[in-house]
N, C-alpha and C positions, 0 to 999 in steps of 0.2 A: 735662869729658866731651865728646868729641867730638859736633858737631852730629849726627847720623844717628844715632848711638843714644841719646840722647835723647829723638829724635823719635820712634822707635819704644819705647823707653820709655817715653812719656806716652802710646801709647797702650792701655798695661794702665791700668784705671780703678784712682785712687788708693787706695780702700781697699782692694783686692785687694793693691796695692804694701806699705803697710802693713803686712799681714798678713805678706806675703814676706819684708818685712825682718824683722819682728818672729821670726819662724821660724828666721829664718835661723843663728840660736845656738844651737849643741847644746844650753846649758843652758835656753834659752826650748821650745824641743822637747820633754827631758825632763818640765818642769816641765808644761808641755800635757797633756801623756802623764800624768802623775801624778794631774794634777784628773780626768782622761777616767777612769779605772780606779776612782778613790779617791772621788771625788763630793767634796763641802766640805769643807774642810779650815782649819785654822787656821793663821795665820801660823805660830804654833810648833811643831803638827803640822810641816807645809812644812818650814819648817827641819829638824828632826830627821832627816824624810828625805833631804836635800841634804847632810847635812853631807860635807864641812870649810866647806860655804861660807858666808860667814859674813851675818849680820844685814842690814848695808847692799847688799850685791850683790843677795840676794833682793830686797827691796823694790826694787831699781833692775828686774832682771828682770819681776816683779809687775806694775809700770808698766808696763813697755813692753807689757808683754800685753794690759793693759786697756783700754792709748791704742787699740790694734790692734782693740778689741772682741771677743776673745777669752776674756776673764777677765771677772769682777766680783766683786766687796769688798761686805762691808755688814758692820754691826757691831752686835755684841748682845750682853748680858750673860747668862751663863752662871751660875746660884747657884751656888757652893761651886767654883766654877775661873776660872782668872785669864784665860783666853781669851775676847778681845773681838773680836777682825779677822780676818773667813772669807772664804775665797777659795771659787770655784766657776767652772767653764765658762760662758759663756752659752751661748744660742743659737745664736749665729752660728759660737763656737768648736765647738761638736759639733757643726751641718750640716758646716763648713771640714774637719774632720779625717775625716767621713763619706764627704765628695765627696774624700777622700786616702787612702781607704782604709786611715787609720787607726784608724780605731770598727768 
C-alpha cells in the first residue's frame, strides 16, 4: 500500500476501521440487518434465514462481527429445544447502524 494512503488511513481510529472492514461484505451487512429487525436469534434461527449458506461461512461471518463489536453470543439452555448459541446486536452495533441511518 502505497506510503500516503496509508497515512491517511491510520488516521480513521482503528476500531471505526474495523467496523468498515467488517461491513464491508454484503453478507456481514445482511446479517446486521437481520439481528437489527429480528432482536436474538439462534445460531440455527440465523442459519435458516441465510440459507444456502452453509454452517461454517456463518460462524466465519458471526466472528468477524463480534471481533468488530457489533454482535454478541452467549449461550443458554433452552428446556425442550436444542438451541444453545444466540446472537444479538450490541450496543455499539445499534448506535453504528443509528448514526448510518440504518435503525
Amino acid at each position: 500500500m502505497p506510503s500516503t494512503i496509508l497515512k491517511y488511513k491510520e488516521k480513521i481510529p482503528s476500531e471505526t476501521r474495523t467496523i468498515l472492514d467488517a461491513l464491508a461484505e454484503p453478507n456481514r451487512q445482511a446479517l446486521t440487518m437481520i439481528l437489527a429487525e429480528k432482536g436474538e436469534l439462534s445460531f440455527r434461527e440465523l442459519l435458516q434465514l441465510v440459507q444456502p449458506m452453509n454452517p461454517s461461512t456463518l460462524n466465519h461471518h458471526l466472528k468477524t462481527l463480534m471481533n468488530a463489536g457489533l454482535v454478541e453470543n452467549h449461550y443458554r439452555k433452552i428446556e425442550g429445544k436444542e438451541d444453545y448459541s444466540f446472537y444479538q446486536l450490541t450496543g455499539l452495533g445499534k448506535e453504528f447502524l443509528s448514526r448510518i441511518g440504518a435503525l
